[in-house]
C-alpha positions in Angstrom: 46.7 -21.8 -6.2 44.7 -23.5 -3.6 43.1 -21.1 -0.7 41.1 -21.3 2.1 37.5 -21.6 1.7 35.6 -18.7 2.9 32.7 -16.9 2.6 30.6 -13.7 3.6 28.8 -14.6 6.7 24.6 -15.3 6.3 22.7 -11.8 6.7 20.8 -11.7 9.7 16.7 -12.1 9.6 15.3 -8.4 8.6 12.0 -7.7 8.9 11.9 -7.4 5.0 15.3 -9.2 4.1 16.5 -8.1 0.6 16.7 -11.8 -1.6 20.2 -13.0 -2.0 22.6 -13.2 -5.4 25.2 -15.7 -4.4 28.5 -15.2 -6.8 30.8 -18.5 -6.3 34.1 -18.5 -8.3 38.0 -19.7 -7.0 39.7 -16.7 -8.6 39.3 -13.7 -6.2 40.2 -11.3 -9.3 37.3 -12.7 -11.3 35.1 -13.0 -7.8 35.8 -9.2 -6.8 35.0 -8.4 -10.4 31.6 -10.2 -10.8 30.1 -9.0 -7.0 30.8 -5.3 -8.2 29.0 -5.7 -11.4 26.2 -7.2 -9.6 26.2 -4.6 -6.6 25.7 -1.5 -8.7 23.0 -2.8 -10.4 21.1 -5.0 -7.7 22.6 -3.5 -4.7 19.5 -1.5 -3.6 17.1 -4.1 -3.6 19.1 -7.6 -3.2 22.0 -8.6 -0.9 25.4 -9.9 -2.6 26.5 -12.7 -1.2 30.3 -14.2 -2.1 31.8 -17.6 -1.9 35.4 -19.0 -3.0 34.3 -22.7 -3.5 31.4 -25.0 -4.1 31.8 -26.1 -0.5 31.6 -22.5 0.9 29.5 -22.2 -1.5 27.0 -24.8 0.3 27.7 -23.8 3.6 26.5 -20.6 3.3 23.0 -21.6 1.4 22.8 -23.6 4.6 22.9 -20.5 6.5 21.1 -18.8 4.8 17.8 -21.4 4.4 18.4 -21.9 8.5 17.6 -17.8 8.8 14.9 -18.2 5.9 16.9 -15.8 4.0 15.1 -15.8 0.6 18.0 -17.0 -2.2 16.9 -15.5 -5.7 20.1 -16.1 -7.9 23.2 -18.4 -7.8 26.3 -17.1 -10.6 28.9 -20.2 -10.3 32.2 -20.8 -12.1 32.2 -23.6 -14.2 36.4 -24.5 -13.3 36.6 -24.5 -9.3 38.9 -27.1 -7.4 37.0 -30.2 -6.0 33.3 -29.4 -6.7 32.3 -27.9 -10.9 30.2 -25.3 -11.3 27.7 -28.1 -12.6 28.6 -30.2 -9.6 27.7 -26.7 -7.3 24.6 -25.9 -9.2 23.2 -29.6 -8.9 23.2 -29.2 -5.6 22.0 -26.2 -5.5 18.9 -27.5 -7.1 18.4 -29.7 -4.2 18.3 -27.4 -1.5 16.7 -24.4 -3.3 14.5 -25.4 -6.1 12.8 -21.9 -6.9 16.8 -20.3 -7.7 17.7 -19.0 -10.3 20.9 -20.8 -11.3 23.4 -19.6 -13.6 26.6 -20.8 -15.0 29.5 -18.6 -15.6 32.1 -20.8 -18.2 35.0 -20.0 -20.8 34.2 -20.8 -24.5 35.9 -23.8 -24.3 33.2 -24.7 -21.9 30.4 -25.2 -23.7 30.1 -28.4 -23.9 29.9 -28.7 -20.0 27.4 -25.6 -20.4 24.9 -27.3 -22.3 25.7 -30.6 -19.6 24.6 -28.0 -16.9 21.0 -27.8 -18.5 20.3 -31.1 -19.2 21.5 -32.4 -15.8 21.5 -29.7 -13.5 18.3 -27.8 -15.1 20.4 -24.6 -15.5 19.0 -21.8 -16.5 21.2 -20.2 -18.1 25.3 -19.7 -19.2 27.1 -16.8 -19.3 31.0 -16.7 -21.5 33.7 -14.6 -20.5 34.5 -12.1 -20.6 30.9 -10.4 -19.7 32.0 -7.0 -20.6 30.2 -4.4 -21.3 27.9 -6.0 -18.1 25.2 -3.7 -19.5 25.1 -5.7 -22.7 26.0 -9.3 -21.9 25.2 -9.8 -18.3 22.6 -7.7 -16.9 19.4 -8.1 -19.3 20.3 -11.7 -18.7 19.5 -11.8 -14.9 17.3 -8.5 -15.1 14.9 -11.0 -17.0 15.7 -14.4 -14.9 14.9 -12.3 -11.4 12.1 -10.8 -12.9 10.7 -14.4 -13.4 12.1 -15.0 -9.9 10.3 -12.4 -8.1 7.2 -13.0 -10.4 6.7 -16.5 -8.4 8.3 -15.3 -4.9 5.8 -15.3 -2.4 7.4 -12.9 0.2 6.4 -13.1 4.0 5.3 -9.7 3.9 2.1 -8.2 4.9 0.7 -7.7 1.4 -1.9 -10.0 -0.1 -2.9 -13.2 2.0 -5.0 -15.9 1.0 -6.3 -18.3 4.3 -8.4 -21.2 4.0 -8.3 -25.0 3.8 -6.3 -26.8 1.3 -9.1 -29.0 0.3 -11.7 -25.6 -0.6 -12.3 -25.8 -4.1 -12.3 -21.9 -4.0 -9.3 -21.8 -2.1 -7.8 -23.8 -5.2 -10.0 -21.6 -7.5 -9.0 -18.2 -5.8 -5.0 -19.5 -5.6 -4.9 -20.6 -9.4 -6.5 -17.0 -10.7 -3.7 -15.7 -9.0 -0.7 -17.2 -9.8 -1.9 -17.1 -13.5 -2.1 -13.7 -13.5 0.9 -13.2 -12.2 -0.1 -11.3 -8.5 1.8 -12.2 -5.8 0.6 -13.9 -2.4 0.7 -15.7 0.7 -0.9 -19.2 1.1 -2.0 -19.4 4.7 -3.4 -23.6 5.0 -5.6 -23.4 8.8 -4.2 -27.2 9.3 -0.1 -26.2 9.0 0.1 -22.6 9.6 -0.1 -21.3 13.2 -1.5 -18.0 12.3 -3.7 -19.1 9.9 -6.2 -19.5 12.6 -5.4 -16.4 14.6 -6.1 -14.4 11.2 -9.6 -16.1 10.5 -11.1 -15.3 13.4 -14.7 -16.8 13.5 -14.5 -17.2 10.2 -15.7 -20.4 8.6 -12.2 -21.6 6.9 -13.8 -24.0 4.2 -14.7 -20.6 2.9 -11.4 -19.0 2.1 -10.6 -15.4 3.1 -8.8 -12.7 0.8 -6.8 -10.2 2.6 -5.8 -7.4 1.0 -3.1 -5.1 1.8 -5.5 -2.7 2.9 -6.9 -4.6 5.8 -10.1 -5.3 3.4 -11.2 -9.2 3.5 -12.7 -11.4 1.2 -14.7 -14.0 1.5 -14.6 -16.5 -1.3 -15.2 -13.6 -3.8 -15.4 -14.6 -7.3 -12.6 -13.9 -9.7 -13.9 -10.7 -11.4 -14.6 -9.4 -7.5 -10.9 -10.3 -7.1 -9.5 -8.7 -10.5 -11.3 -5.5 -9.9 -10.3 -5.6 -6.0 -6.4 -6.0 -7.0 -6.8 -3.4 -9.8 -6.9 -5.7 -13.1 -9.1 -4.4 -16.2 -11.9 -5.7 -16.6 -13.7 -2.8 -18.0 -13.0 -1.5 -21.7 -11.6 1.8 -22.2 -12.9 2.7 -25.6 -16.3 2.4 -27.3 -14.8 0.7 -30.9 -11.2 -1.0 -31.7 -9.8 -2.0 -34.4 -9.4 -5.7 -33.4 -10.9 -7.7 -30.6 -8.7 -10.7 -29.4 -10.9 -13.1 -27.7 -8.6 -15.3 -25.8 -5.3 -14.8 -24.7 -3.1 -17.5 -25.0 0.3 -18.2 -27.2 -1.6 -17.1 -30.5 -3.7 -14.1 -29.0 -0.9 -12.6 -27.0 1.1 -13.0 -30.6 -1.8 -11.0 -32.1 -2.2 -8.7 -29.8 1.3 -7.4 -29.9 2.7 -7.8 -33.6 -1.3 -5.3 -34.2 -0.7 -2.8 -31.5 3.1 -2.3 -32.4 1.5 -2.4 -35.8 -0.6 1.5 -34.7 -3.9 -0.8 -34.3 -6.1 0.1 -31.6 -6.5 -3.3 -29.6 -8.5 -4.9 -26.8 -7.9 -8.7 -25.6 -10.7 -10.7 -24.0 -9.5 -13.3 -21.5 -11.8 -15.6 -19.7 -9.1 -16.3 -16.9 -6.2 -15.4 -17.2 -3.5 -14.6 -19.8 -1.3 -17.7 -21.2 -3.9 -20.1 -21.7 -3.7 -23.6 -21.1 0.0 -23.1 -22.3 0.6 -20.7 -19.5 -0.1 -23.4 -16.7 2.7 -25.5 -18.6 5.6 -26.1 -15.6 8.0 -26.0 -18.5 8.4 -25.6 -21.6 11.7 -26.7 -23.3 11.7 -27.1 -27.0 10.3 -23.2 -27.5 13.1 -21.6 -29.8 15.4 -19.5 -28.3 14.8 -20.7 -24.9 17.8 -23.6 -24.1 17.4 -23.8 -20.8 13.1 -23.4 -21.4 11.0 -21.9 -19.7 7.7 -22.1 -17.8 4.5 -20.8 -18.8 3.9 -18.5 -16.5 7.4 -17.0 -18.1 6.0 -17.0 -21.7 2.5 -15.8 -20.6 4.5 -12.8 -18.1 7.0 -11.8 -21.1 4.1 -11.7 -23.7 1.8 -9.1 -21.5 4.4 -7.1 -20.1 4.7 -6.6 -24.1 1.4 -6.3 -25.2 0.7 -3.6 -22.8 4.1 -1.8 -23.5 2.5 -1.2 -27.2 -1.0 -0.4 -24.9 -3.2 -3.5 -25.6 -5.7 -3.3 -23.0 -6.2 -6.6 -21.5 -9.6 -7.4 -20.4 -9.4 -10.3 -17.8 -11.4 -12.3 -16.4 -13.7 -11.4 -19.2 -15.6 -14.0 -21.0 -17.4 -13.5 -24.6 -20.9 -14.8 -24.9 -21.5 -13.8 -29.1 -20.4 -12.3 -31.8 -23.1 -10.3 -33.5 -22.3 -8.6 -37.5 -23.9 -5.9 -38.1 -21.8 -4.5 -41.2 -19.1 -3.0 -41.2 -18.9 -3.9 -37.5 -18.7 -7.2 -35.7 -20.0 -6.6 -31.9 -18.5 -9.1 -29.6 -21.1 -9.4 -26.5 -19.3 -10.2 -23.0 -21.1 -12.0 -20.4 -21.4 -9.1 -18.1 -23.1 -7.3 -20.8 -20.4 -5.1 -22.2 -20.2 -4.6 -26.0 -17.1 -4.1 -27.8 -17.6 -3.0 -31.2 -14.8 -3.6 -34.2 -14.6 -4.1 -37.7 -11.9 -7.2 -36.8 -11.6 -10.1 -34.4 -9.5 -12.5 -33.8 -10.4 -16.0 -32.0 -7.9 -17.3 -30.1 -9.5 -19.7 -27.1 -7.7 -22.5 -27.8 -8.6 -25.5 -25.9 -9.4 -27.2 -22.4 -8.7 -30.3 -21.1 -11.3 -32.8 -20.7 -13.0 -33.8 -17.4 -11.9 -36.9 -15.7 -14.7 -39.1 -17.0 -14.7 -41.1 -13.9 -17.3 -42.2 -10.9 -16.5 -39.4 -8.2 -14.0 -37.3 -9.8 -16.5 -34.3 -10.6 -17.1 -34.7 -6.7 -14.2 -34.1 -6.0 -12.6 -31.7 -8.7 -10.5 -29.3 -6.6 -10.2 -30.8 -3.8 -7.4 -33.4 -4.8 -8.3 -33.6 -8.3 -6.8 -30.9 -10.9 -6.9 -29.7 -14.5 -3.4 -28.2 -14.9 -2.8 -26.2 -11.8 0.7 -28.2 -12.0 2.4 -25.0 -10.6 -0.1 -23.5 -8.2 -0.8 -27.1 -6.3 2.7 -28.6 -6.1 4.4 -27.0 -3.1 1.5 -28.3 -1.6 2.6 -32.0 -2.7 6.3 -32.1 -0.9 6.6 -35.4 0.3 3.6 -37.1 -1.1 2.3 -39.3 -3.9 1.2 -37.7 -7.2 -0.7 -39.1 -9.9 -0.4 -37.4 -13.1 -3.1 -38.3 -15.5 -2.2 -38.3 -19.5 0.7 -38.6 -22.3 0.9 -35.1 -24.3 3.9 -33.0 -23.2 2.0 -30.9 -20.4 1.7 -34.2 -18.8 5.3 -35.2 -19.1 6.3 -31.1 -18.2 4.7 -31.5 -15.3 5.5 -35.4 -14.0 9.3 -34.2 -14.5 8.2 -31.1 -12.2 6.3 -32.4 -9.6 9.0 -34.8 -9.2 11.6 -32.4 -7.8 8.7 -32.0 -4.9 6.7 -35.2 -4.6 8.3 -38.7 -3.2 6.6 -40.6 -6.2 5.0 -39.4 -9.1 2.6 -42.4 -11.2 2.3 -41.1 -14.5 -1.2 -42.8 -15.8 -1.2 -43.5 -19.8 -4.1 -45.1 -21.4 -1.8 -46.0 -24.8 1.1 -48.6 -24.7 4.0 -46.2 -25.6 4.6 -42.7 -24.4 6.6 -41.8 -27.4 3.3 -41.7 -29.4 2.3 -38.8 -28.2 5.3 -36.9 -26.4 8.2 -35.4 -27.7 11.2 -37.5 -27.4 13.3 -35.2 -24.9 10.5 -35.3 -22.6 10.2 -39.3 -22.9 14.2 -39.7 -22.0 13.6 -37.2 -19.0 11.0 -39.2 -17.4 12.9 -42.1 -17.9 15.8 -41.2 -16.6 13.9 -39.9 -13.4 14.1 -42.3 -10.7 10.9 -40.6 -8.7 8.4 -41.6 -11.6 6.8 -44.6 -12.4 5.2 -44.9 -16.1 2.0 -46.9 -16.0 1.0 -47.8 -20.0 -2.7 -48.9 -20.3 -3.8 -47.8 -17.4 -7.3 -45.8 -16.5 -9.1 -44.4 -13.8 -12.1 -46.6 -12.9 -13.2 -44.5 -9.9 -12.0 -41.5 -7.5 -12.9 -41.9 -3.8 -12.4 -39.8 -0.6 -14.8 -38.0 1.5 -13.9 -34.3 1.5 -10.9 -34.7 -0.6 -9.7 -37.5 -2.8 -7.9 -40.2 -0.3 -7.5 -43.2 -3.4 -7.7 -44.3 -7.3 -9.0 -47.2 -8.2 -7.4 -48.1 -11.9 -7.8 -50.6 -14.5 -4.7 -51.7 -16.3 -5.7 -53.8 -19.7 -4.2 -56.6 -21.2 -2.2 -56.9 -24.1 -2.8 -59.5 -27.2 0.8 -61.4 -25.9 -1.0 -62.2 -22.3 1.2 -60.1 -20.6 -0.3 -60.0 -17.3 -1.2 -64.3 -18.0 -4.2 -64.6 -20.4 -4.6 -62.8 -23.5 -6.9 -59.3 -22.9 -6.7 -60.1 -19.0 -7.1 -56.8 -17.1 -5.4 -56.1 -13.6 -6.7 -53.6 -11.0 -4.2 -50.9 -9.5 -5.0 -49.1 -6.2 -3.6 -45.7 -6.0 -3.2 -44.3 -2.2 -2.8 -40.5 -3.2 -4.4 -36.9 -2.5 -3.7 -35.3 -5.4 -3.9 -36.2 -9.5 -3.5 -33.7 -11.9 -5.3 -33.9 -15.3 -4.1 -33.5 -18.8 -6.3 -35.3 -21.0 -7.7 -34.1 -24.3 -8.5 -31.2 -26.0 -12.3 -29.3 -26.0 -12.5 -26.1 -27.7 -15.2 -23.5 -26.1 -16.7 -22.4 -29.1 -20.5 -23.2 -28.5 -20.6 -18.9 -28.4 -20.2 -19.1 -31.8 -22.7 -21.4 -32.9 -24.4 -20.2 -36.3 -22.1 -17.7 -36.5 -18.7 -19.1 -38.1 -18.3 -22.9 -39.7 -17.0 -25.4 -37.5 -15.9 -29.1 -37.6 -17.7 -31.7 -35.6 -15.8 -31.8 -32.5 -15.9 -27.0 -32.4 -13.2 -26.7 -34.1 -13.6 -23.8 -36.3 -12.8 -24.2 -39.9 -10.6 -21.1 -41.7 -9.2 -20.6 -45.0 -8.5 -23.5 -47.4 -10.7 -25.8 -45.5 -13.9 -23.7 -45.6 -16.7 -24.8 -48.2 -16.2 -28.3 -47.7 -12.2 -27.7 -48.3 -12.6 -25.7 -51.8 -11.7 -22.6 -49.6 -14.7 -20.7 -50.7 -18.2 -21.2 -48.6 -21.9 -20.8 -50.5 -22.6 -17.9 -49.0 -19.4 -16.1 -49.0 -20.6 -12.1 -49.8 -17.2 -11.0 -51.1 -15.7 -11.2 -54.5 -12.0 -12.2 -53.1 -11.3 -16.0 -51.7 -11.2 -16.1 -47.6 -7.5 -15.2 -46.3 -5.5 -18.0 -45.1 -6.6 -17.5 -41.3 -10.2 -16.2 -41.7 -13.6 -17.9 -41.1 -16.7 -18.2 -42.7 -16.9 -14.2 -41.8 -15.4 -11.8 -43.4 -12.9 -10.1 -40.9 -13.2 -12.5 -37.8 -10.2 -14.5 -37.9 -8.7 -17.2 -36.1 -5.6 -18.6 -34.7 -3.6 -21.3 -32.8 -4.9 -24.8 -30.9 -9.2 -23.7 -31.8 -8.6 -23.9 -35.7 -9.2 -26.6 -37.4 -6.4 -28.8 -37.9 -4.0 -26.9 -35.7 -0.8 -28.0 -34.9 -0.9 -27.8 -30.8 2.5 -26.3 -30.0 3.2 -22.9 -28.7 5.5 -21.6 -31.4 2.5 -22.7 -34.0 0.1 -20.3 -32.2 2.1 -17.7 -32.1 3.3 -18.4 -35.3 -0.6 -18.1 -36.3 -1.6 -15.3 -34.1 1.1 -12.5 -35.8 0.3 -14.0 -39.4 -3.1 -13.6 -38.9 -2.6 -9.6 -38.2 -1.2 -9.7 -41.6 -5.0 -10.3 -43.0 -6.4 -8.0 -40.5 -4.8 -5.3 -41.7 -6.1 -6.1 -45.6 -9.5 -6.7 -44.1 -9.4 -3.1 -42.4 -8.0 -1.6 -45.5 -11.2 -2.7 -47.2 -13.9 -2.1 -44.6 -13.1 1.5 -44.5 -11.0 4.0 -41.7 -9.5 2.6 -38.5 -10.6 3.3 -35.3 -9.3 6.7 -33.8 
């Protein structure tokens, strides 16, 4: 029966307004039903909005953006009169990219469900009947407002970072933060009116930290900031069973499946946990995940469960050798710290490479980025974007920056994307009306004074004379102030030179491939072959994109990471008792 649109009017500006869960659906039974279930468990620290249609619906997100009411969660119907749940949540989108958006739809539904994520970037789908709520609805959006509230930066008087968007330790200071996962307030001196009022005298191409203390900053250096905001960067014990040295996709993996496993555990992470997977803007063909998720998710997930089984996390920590002094192996950190073991586990997997262009290094951080997809592209609304490379970060986070940026130029030195992406990723960017693909195109030079202003690029020829003569070139001027770079892959293993085997390029060798691939090297001092995952050293294993002929996806690493705590455990079994 058709009714007259209506919804609860737009709370009025608090000075901490509670976020907003908007619950859309035409049937007030099912309506009444779904705002009860979602006051009693999130009506102390959210407001409940209602609506009876999409168009309500959209009049009161209007409202609400007008009073800068923060809007954490949309719950839609999928069958409402005039305007789909689909057709509500699309829109949606639009207005408030950062919500959560979910779908609420019959079995019959499904189809239109899995519609909802591939066009309307749904996050997730709920069937009815969602009874008991404490089973089937609740650790559902416990865990999407979680993520929610782990990227929302609140206008509240708590952390504050104020300085010039083109300080490369403004960039620096903003990036450790948002990878770790600590909450904050961007203050840019040329946009925000109190910016200026806050600095003072201070010099603002030297970025200011304020703390919720009243304490400032200036530029500290990350460890000054992770001990400032209460992050561990001190070990607890004096000897641990295992020492994870990096802590992305495969050491997180580790860390968890050994300290739910009764091992004493300590992960070393030179900035912050995730790894170059947890800068990832999304991440969409990770099993179990249909909607994906982002990095920051995966990285966020993986702690909160490594420290539940009490992993201590170590960050930002950086190791500078590994020393064996049998039974122990004595991994040195930079700040002089020792953390003694009788198994490690590397993990460090890989950077991307630096922009090997005239004036890039010049300007890295100021316009130019490696990664940072996530902490830069607010920044970008309205601008041009240059995205720089062909692997699937790059394609993540084209597809990303296009729900901010007016134009996003993907740059791709090969002649077909598909080489090197996966195929969902290719139809995405595609099918995206905001990006333009450019194949066989470089970067000849970056220019700009005190941030980059232009790329000049070199687009080659192809053998049918595409652009008139056979292996003619073209040149492509790029007006832009920002290009992200995804480019290669460098492991950081020159700490372990001498130590442990590795291939020409750092990768380190394990297992099967070791002794020049008959799995045994000359001066191997045990009687048993090397496990699967282990190096050249007895006990020091290693795991996900640093190995040796790796596969680089996430669900590999992590895949490697808990196998590998399979051998650690035979290893410890051998080398004598565990660590107390």
């Amino acid at each position: 029966m058709a009714q007259t649109s209506t919804h609860e009017p737009a709370p009025k500006p608090e000075p901490a307004q509670k976020p907003i869960l908007l619950s859309v659906d035409d049937d007030p039974q099912v309506l009444r039903a779904v705002v009860r279930d979602l006051r009693r468990r999130y009506g102390s620290n959210y407001r409940i909005v209602r609506a009876d249609s999409g168009a309500a619906a959209l009049e009161a997100l209007d409202e609400l953006l007008e009073r800068s009411a923060p809007v954490a969660l949309v719950l839609a119907d999928q069958r409402m009169p005039s305007m789909t749940g689909v057709e509500l949540l699309g829109a949606v989108r639009e207005r408030v990219p950062d919500a959560k958006r979910v779908l609420l739809t019959a079995y019959a539904d499904t189809d239109a469900a899995i519609q909802a994520i591939n066009t309307a970037d749904v996050d997730y789908y709920l069937l009815k009947p969602w009874d008991p709520p404490d089973e089937k609805l609740y650790p559902v959006l416990d865990d999407l407002l979680d993520t929610w509230r782990a990227d929302w930066r609140p206008g509240f008087s708590g952390l504050r970072v104020i300085g010039h968007r083109w300080s490369h330790d403004a960039h620096r200071i903003k990036d450790f933060l948002a990878r770790n996962l600590v909450p904050y307030r961007w203050l840019d001196v040329e946009r925000d009116d109190d910016a200026c009022t806050l600095l003072g005298g201070h010099d603002p191409s030297a970025p200011l930290v304020m703390l919720p203390d009243g304490e400032r900053l200036a530029a500290p250096s990350n460890t000054e900031l992770a001990q400032s905001i209460g992050l561990q960067t001190e070990a607890a014990r004096d000897f641990y069973d295992l020492v994870i040295v990096g802590g992305g996709p495969g050491g997180l993996a580790a860390a968890v499946y050994a300290a739910s496993e009764g091992l004493t555990t300590v992960l070393v992470e030179r900035e912050a946990p995730g790894g170059q997977a947890g800068t990832s803007s999304r991440i969409e063909n990770y099993l179990g995940f249909p909607s994906g998720l982002t990095g920051a998710d995966l990285a966020r997930r993986a702690v909160t469960q490594a420290r539940r089984f009490g992993v201590e996390i170590l960050t930002p920590s950086e190791a500078e050798s590994l020393e064996i002094v049998e039974p122990y192996r004595i991994v040195r950190l930079t700040g002089g710290e020792e953390l003694r073991c009788h198994g490690v586990m590397i993990s460090t997997g890989v950077s991307y490479r630096r922009l090997p262009a005239p004036g890039a290094e010049a300007l890295a951080g100021r316009g130019i980025y490696y990664g940072a997809a996530m902490t830069e592209a607010q920044s970008c609304e309205g601008e041009e974007v240059v995205v720089v490379g062909a692997g699937n970060s790059a394609g993540q986070a084209a597809v990303y920056f296009a729900r901010y940026a007016d134009r996003v130029h993907m740059l791709v030195r090969g002649d077909d994307l598909g080489k090197s992406m996966s195929h969902y990723l290719v139809e995405r960017i595609e099918k995206e009306p905001r990006i333009e693909v450019h194949l066989r195109t470089s970067i000849a030079a970056a220019e700009g004074e005190d941030h980059l202003e232009s790329l000049r690029c070199v687009r080659s020829g192809t053998a049918s004379g595409e652009n008139g003569t056979s292996g003619e070139s073209t040149e492509l001027t790029l007006a832009t102030r920002s290009c992200f770079v995804f480019i290669g892959a460098a492991p950081r293993t020159d700490w372990l030179d001498g130590i442990v085997d590795r291939d020409a390029r750092g990768f380190i060798v394990s297992g099967p491939d070791l002794g020049d691939g008959t799995g045994r090297p000359a001066d191997w001092p045990l009687e048993r072959d090397p496990y699967l995952l282990e190096t050249s050293v007895p006990g020091v294993f290693v795991a996900g994109d640093v190995r040796h002929r790796s596969v680089k996806r996430v669900a590999s690493a992590v895949g490697e990471g808990s196998i590998g705590v399979r051998f650690v455990h035979q290893h410890l079994a051998a080398v004598g008792p565990r660590a107390g």
